[in-house]
Structure formats: structure tokens, C-alpha cells
DRENTORKOL-3810 file (N, C-alpha, C; in nm, 4 decimals):
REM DRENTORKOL-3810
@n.u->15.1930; n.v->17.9546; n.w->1.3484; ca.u->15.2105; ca.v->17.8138; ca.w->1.3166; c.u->15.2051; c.v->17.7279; c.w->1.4428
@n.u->15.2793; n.v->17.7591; n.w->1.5465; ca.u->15.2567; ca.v->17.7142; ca.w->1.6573; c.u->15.1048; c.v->17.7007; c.w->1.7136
@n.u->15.0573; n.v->17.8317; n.w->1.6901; ca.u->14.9311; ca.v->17.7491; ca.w->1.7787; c.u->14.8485; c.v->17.6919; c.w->1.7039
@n.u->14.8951; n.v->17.6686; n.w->1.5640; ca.u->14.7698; ca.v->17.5400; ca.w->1.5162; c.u->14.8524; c.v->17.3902; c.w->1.5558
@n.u->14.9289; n.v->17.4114; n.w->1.5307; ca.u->15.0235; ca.v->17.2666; ca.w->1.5819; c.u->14.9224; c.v->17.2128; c.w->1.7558
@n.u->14.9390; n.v->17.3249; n.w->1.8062; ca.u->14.9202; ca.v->17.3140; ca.w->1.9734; c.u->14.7688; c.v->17.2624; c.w->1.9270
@n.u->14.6634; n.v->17.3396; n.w->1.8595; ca.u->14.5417; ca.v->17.3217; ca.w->1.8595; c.u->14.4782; c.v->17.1720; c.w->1.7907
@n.u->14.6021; n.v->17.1062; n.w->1.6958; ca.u->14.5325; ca.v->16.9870; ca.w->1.6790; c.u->14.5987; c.v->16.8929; c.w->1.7445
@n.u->14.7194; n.v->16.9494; n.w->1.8080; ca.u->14.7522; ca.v->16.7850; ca.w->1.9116; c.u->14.6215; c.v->16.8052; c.w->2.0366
@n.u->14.5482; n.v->16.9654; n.w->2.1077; ca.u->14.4748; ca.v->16.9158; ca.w->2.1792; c.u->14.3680; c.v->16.8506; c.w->2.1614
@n.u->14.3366; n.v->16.8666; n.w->2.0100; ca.u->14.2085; ca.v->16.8230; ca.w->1.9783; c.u->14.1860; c.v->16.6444; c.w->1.9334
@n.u->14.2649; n.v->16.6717; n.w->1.9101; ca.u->14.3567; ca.v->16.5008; ca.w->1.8617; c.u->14.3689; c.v->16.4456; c.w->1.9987
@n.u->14.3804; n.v->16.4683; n.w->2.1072; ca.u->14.4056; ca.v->16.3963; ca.w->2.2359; c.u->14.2120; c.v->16.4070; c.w->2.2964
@n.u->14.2239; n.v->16.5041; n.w->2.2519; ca.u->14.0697; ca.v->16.5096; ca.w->2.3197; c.u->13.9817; c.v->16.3716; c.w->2.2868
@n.u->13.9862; n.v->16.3841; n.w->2.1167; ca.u->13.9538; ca.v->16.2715; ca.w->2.0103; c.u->13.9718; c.v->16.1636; c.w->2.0920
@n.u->14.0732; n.v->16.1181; n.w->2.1310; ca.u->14.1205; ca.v->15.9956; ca.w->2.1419; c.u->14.0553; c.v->15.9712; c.w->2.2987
@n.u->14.0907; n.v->16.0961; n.w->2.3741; ca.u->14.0583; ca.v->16.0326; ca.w->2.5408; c.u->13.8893; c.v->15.9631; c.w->2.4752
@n.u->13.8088; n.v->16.0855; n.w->2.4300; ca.u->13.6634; ca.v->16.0377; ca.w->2.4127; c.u->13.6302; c.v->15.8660; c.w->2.3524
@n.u->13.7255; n.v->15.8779; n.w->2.2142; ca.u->13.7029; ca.v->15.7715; ca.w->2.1859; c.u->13.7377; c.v->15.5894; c.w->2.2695
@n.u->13.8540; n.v->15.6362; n.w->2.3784; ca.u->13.9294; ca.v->15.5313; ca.w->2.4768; c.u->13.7863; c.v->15.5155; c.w->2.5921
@n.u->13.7544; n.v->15.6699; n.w->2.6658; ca.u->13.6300; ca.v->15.6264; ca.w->2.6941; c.u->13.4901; c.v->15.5123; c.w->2.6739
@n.u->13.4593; n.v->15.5982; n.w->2.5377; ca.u->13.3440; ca.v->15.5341; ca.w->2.5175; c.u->13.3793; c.v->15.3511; c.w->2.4685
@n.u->13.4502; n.v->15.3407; n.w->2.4689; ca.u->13.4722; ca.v->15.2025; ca.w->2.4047; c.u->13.4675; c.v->15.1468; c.w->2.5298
@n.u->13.4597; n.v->15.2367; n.w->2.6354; ca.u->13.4189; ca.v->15.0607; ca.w->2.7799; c.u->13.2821; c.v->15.1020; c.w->2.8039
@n.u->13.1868; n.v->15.1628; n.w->2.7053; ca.u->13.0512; ca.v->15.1544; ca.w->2.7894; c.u->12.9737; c.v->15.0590; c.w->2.7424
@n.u->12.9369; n.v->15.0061; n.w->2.7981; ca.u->12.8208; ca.v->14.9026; ca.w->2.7557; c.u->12.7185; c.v->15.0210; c.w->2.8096
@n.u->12.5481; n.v->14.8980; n.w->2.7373; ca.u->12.4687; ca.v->14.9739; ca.w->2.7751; c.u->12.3495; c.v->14.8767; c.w->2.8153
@n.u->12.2275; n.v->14.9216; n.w->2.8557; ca.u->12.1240; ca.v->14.8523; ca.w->2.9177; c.u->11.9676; c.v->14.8639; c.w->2.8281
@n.u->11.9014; n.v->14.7711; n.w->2.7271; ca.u->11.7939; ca.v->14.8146; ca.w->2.7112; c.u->11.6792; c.v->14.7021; c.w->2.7422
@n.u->11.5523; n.v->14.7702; n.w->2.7856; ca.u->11.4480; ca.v->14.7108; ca.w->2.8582; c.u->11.3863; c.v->14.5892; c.w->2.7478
@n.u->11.3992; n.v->14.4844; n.w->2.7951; ca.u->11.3199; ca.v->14.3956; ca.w->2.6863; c.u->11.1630; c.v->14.2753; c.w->2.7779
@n.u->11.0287; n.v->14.3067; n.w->2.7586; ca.u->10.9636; ca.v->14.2417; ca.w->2.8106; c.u->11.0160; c.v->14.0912; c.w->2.8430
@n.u->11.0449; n.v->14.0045; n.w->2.7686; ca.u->11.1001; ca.v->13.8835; ca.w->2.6933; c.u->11.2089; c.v->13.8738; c.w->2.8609
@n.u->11.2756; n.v->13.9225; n.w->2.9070; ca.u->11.3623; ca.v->13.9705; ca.w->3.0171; c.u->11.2757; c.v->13.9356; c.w->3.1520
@n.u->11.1901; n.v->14.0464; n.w->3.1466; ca.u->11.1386; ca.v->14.0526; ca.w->3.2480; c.u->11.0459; c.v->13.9580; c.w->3.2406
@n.u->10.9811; n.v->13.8569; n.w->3.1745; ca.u->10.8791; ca.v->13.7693; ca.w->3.1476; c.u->10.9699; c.v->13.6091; c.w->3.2428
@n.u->11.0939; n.v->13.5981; n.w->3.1828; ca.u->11.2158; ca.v->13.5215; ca.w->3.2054; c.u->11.2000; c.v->13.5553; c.w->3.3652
@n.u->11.2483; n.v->13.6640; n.w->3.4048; ca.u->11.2626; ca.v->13.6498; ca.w->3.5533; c.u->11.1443; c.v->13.5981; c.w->3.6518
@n.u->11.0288; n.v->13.6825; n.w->3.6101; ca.u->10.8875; ca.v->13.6404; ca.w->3.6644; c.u->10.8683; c.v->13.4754; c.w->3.6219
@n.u->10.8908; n.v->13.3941; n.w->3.5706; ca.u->10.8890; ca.v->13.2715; ca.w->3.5643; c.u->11.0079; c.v->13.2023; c.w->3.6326
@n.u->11.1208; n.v->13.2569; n.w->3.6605; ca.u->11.2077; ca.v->13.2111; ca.w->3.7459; c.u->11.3177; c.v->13.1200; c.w->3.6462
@n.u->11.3054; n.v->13.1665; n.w->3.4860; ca.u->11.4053; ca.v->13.1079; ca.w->3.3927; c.u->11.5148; c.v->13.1371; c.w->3.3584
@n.u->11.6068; n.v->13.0924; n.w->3.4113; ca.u->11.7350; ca.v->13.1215; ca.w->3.3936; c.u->11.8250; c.v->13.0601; c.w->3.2767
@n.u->11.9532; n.v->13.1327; n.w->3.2399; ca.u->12.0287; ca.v->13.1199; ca.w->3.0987; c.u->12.1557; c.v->13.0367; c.w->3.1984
@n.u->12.1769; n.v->12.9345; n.w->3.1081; ca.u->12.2758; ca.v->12.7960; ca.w->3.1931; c.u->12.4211; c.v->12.9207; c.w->3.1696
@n.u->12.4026; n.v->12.9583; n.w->3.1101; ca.u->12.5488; ca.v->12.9946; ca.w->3.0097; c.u->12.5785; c.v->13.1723; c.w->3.0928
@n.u->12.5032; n.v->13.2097; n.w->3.2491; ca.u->12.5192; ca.v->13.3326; ca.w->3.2727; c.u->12.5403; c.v->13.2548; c.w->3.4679
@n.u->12.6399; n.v->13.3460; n.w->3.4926; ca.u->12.6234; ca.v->13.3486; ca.w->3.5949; c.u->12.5603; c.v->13.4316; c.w->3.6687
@n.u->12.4697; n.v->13.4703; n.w->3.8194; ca.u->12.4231; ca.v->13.5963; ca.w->3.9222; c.u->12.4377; c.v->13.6393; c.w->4.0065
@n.u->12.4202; n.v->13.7488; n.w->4.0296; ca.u->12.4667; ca.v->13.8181; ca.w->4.1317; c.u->12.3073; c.v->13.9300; c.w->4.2140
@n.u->12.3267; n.v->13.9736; n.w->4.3245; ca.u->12.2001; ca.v->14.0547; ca.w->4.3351; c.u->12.2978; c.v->14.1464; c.w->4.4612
@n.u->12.2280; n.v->14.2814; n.w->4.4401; ca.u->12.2363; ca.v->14.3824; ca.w->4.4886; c.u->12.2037; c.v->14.4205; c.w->4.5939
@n.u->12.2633; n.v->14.4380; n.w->4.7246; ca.u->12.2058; ca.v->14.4578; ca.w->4.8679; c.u->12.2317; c.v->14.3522; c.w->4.9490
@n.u->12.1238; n.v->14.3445; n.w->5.0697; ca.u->12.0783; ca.v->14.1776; ca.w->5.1304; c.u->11.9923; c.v->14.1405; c.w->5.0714
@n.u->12.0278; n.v->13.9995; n.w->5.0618; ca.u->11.9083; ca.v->13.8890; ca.w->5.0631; c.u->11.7658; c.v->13.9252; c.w->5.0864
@n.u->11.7400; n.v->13.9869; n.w->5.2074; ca.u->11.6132; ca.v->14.0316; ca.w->5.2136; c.u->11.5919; c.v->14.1463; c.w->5.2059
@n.u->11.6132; n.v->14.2369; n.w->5.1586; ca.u->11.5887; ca.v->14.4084; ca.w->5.0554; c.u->11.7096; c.v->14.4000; c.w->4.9587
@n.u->11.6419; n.v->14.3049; n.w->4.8423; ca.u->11.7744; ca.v->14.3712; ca.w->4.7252; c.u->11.6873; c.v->14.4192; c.w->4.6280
@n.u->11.7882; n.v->14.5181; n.w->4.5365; ca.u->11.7921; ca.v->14.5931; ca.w->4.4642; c.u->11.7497; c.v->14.5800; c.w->4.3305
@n.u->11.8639; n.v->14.4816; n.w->4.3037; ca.u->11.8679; ca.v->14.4161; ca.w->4.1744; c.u->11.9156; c.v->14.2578; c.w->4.1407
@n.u->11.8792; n.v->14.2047; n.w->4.0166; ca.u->11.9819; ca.v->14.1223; ca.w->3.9790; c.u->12.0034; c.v->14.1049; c.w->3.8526
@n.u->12.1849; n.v->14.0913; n.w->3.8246; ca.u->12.2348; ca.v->14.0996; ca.w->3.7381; c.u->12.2715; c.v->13.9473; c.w->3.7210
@n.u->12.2930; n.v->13.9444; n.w->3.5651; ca.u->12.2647; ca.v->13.8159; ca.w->3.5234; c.u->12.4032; c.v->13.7974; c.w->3.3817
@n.u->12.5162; n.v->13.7774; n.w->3.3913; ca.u->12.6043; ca.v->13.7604; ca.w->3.2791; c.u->12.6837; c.v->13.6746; c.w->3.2283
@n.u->12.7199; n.v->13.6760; n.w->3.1140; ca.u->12.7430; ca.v->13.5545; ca.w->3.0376; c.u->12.8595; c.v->13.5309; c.w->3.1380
@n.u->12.9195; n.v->13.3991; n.w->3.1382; ca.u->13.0122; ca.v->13.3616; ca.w->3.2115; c.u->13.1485; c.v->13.3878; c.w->3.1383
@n.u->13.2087; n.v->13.4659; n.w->3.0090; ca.u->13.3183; ca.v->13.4880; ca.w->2.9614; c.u->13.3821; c.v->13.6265; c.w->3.0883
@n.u->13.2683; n.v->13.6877; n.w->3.0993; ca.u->13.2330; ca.v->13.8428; ca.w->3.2025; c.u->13.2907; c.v->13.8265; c.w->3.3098
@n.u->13.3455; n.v->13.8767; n.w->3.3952; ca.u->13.3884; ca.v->13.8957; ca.w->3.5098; c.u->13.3376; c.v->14.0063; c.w->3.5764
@n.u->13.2868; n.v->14.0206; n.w->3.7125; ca.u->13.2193; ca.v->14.1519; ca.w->3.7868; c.u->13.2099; c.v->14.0641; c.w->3.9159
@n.u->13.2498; n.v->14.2023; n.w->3.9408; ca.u->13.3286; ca.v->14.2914; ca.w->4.0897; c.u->13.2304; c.v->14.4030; c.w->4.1478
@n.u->13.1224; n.v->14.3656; n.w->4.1814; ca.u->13.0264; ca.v->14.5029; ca.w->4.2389; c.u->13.1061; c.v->14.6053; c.w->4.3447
@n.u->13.1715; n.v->14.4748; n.w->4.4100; ca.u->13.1931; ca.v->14.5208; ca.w->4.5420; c.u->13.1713; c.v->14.4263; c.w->4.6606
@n.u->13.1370; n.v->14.5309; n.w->4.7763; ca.u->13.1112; ca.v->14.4860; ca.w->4.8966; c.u->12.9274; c.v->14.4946; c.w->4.9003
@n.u->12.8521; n.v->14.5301; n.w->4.8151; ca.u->12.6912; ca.v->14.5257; ca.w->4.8198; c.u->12.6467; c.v->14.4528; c.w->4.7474
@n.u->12.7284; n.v->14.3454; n.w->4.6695; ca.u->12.7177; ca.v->14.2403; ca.w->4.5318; c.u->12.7348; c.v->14.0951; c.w->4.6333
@n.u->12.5849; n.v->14.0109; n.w->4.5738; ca.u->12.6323; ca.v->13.8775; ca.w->4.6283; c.u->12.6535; c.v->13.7853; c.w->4.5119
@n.u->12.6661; n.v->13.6730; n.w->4.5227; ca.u->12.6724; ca.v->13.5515; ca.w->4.4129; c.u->12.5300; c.v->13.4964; c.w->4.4622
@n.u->12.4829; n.v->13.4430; n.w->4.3494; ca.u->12.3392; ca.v->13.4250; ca.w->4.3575; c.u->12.3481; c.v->13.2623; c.w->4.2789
@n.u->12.3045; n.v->13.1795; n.w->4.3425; ca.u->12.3199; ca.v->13.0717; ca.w->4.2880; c.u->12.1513; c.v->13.0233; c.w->4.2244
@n.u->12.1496; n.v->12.9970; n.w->4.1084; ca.u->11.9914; ca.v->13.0385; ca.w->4.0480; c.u->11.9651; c.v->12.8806; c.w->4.0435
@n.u->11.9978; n.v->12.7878; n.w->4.1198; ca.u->11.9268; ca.v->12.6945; ca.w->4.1599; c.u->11.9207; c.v->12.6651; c.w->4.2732
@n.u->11.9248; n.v->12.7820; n.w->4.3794; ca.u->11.9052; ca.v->12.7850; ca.w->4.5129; c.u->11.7750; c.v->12.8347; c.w->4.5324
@n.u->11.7058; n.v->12.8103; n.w->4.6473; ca.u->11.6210; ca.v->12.8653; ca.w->4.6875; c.u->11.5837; c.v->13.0353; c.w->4.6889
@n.u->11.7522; n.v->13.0304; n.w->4.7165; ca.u->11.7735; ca.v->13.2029; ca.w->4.7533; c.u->11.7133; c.v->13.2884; c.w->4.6413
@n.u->11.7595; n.v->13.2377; n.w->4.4674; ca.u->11.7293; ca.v->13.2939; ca.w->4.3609; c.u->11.5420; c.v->13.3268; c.w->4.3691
@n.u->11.4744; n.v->13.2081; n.w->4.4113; ca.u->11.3126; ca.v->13.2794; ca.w->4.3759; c.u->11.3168; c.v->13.3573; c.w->4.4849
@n.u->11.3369; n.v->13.3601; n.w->4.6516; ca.u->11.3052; ca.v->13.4554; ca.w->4.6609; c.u->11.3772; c.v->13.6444; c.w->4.6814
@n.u->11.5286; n.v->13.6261; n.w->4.6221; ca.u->11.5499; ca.v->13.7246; ca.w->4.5854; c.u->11.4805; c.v->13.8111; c.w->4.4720
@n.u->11.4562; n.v->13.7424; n.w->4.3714; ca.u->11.3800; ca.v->13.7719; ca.w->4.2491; c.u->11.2508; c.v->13.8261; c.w->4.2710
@n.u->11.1843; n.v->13.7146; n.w->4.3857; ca.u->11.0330; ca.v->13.7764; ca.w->4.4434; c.u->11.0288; c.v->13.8882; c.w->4.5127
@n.u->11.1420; n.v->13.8975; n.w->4.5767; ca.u->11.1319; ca.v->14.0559; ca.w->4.6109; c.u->11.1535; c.v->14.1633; c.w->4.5614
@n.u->11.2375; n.v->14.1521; n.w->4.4578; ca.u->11.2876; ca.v->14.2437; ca.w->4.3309; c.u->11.1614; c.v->14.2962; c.w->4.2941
@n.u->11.1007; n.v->14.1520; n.w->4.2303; ca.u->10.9615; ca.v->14.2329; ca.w->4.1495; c.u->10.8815; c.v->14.3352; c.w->4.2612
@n.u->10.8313; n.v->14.2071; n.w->4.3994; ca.u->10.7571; ca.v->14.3167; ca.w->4.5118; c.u->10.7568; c.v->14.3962; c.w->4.5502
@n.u->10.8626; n.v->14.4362; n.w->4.5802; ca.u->10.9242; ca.v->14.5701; ca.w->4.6287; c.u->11.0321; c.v->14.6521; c.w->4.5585
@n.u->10.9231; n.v->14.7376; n.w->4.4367; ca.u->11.0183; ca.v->14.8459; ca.w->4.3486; c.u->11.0637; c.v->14.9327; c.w->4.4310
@n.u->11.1292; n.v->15.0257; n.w->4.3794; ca.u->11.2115; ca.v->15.1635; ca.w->4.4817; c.u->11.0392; c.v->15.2428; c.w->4.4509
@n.u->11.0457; n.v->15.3090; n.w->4.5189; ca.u->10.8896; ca.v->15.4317; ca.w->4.5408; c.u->10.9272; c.v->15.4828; c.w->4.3516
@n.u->10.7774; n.v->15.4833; n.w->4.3254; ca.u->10.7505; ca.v->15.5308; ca.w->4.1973; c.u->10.8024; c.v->15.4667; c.w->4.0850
@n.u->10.8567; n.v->15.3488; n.w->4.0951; ca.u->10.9392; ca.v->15.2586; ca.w->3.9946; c.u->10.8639; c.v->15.1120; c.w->3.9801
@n.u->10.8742; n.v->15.0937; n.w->3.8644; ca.u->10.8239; ca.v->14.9396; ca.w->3.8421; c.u->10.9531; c.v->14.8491; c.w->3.7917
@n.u->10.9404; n.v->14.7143; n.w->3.8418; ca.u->11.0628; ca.v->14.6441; ca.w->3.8107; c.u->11.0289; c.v->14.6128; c.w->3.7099
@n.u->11.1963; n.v->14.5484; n.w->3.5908; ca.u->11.1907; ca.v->14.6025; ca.w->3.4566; c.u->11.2953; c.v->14.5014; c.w->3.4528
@n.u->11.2912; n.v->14.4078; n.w->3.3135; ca.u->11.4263; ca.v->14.3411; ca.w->3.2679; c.u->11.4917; c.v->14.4070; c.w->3.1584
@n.u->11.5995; n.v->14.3979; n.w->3.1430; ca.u->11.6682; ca.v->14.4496; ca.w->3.0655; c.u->11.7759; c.v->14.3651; c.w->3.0126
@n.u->11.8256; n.v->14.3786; n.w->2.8840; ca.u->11.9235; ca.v->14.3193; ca.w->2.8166; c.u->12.0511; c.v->14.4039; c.w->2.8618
@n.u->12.1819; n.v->14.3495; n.w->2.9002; ca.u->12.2828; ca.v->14.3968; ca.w->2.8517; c.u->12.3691; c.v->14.3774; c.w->2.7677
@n.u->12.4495; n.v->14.5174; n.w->2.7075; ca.u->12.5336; ca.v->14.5158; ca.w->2.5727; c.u->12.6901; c.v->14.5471; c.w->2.6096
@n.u->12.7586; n.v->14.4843; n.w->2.5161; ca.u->12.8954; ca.v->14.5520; ca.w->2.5414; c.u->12.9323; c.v->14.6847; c.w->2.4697
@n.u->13.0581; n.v->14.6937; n.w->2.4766; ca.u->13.0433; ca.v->14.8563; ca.w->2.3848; c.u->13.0447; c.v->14.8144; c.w->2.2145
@n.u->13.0511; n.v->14.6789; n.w->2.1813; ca.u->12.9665; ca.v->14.6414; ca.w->2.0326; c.u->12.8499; c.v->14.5896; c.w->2.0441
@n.u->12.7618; n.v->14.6328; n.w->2.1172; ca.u->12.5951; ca.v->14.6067; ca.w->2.1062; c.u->12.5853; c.v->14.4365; c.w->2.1280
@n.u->12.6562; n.v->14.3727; n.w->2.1293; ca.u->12.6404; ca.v->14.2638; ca.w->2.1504; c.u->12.5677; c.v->14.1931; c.w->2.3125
@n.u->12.4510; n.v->14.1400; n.w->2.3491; ca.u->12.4217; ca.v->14.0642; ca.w->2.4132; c.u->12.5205; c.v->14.0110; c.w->2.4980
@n.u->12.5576; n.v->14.0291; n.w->2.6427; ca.u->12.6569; ca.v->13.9948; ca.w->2.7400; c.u->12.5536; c.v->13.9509; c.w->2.8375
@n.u->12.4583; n.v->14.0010; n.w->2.8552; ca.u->12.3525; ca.v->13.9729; ca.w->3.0130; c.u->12.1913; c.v->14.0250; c.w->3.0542
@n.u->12.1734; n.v->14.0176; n.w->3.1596; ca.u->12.0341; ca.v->14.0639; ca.w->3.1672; c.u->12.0657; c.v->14.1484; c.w->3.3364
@n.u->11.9387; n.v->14.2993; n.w->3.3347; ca.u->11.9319; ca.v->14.3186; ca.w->3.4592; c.u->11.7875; c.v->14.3574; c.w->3.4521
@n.u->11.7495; n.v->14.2955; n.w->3.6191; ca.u->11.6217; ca.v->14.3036; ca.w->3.6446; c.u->11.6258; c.v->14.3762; c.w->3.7736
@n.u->11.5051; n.v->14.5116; n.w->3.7747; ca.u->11.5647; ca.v->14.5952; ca.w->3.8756; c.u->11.4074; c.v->14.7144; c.w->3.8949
@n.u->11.4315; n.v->14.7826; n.w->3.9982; ca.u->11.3123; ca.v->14.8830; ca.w->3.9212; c.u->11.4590; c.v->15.0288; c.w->3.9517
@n.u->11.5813; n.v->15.0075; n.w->3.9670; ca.u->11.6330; ca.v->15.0999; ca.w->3.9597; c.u->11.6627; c.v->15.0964; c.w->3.7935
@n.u->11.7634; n.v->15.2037; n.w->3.7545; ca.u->11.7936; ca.v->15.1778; ca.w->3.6088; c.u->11.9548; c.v->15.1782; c.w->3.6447
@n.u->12.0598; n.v->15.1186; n.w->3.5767; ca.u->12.2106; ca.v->15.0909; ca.w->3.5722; c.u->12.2595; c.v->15.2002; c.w->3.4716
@n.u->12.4457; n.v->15.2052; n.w->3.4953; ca.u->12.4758; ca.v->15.2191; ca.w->3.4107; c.u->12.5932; c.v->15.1075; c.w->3.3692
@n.u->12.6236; n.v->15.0645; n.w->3.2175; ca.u->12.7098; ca.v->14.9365; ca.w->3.2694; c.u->12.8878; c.v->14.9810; c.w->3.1738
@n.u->12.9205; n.v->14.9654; n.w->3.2897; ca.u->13.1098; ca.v->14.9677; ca.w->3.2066; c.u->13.1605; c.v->14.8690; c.w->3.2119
@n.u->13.2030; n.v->14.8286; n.w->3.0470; ca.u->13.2374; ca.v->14.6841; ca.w->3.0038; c.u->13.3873; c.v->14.7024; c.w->2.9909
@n.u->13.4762; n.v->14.6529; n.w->3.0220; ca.u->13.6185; ca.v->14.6454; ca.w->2.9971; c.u->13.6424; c.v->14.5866; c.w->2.8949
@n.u->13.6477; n.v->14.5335; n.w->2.7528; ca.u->13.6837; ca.v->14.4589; ca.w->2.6197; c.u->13.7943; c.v->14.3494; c.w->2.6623
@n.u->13.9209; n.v->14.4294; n.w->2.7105; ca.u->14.0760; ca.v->14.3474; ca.w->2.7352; c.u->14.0396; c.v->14.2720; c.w->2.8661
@n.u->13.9870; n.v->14.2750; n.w->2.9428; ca.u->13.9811; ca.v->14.2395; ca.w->3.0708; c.u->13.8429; c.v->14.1729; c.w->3.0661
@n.u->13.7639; n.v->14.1264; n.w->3.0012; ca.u->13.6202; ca.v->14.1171; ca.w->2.9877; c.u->13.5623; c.v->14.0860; c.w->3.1434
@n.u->13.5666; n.v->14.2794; n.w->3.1767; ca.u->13.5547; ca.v->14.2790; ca.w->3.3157; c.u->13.3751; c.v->14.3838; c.w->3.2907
@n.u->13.3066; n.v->14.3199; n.w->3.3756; ca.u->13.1863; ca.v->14.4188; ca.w->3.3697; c.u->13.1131; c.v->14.4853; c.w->3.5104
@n.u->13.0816; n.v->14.6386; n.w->3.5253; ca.u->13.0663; ca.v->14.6974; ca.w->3.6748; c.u->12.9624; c.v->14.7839; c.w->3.6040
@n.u->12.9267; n.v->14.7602; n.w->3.7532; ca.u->12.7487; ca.v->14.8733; ca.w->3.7086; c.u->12.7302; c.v->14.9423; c.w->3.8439
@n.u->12.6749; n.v->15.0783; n.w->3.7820; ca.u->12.6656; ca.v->15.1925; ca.w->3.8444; c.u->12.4949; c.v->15.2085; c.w->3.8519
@n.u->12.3888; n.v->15.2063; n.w->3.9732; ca.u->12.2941; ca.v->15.2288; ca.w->3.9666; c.u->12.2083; c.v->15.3559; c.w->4.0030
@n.u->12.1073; n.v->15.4298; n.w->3.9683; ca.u->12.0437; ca.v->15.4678; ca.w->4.0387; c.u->12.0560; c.v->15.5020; c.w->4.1538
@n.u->12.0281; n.v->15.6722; n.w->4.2261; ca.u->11.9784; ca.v->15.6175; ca.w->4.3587; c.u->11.8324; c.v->15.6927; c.w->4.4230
@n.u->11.8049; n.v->15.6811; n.w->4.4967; ca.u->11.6250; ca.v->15.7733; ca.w->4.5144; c.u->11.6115; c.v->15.7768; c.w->4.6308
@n.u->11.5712; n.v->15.9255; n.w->4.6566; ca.u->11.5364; ca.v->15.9394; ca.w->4.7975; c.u->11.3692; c.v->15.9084; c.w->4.8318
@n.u->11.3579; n.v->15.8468; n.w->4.9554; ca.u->11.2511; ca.v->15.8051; ca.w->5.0546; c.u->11.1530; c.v->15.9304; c.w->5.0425
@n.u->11.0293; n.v->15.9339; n.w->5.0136; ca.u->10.9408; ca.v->16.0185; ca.w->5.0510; c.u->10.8998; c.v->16.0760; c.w->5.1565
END
């Protein structure tokens, strides 16, 4: 009797860690419509940006609704998309993919599929959405030099 007791509280905790997990993942999918937006230099009033790296070799840029909060770090700038800085961060995004990658827009989702942002990148993300904290952090890609 005991060890079924033992076997569904572990399984029952297991249940739950998985399910506490997955409820902060957002996710990322590629939409032309995205990447069409960035290559024209059109931005959403209602998102704030950020880009990945320096100014002159970045990575990426992330693009989210302003309810969102994100914290890259110390390799995350604020990107002000009526600065100058925005076309040519963006112009370099597209110019210079990582080796063997083409830059790519993408929609982001929260962990209810819902529309939160856009990333334009030729790396690919992964994105963890906080719900209670509507806090959002992304994990990218990385590739070695030929």
C-alpha cells in the first residue's frame, strides 16, 4: 500500500512540476508578413525594442508589446525605432546573417498562443514568458565560425 501511495504523490509532483514549467514557455513562429515589416522599417506603436549585441554587429531584434517587461541582460540594448539607430541596426540584421542562416521574422506567443511580439534574427530564440510578472527573456542560438 505504501508504495502506491509513494508512486502517485511522485507522479502527481512530477505532473505538476511539468505542468508549472510549461506554462512560462512562450514560443516563436516565422511569419513572412514579420519579416516584410522589418525590411520596410515598420514598426507596431504599441511594442517597445530592444537588439542584441552592439550597435554595429547585432544579432537580433526583439520587438514587444509594451504590457511585457524584458531583461536580456548586459548584451540587450533599448532600441528606439524612431532613431536613426533602428534602420541601421535592422540593416545589419538582415546583412549580416550568422554563416549559413538567413534572417527571418517571427511572431511571438505567450504560453496561450497569443501574439505578445516579433523577432527578427537569422539566429532562432527560445522565449520564456512569465504570466504573473508579464516578464519576457529569450534564450538564443549559438554557432560556431567556420
Amino acid at each position: 500500500m505504501y508504495r502506491k501511495h509513494f508512486l502517485f504523490v511522485v507522479i502527481l509532483g512530477a505532473a505538476l512540476a511539468v505542468a508549472c514549467t510549461m506554462a512560462n514557455i512562450g514560443s516563436v513562429r516565422t511569419n513572412p508578413e514579420v519579416t516584410r515589416q522589418f525590411e520596410n522599417l515598420e514598426i507596431n506603436p504599441n511594442y517597445r525594442y530592444w537588439y542584441l549585441n552592439q550597435e554595429n554587429n547585432p544579432f537580433g531584434v526583439i520587438g514587444l508589446d509594451r504590457e511585457y517587461g524584458f531583461d536580456g541582460g548586459p548584451l540587450w540594448r533599448a532600441l528606439d525605432p524612431d532613431s536613426p539607430a533602428f534602420k541601421k541596426v535592422v540593416g545589419l540584421v538582415e546583412s549580416f546573417p550568422v554563416p549559413n542562416s538567413v534572417t527571418t521574422g517571427y511572431n511571438i506567443f505567450d504560453h496561450q498562443a497569443r501574439p505578445i511580439g516579433v523577432w527578427y534574427s537569422s539566429l532562432s530564440a527560445g522565449i520564456t514568458v512569465d504570466p504573473a510578472a508579464k516578464a519576457v527573456s529569450v534564450a538564443t542560438s549559438t554557432w560556431r565560425k567556420p
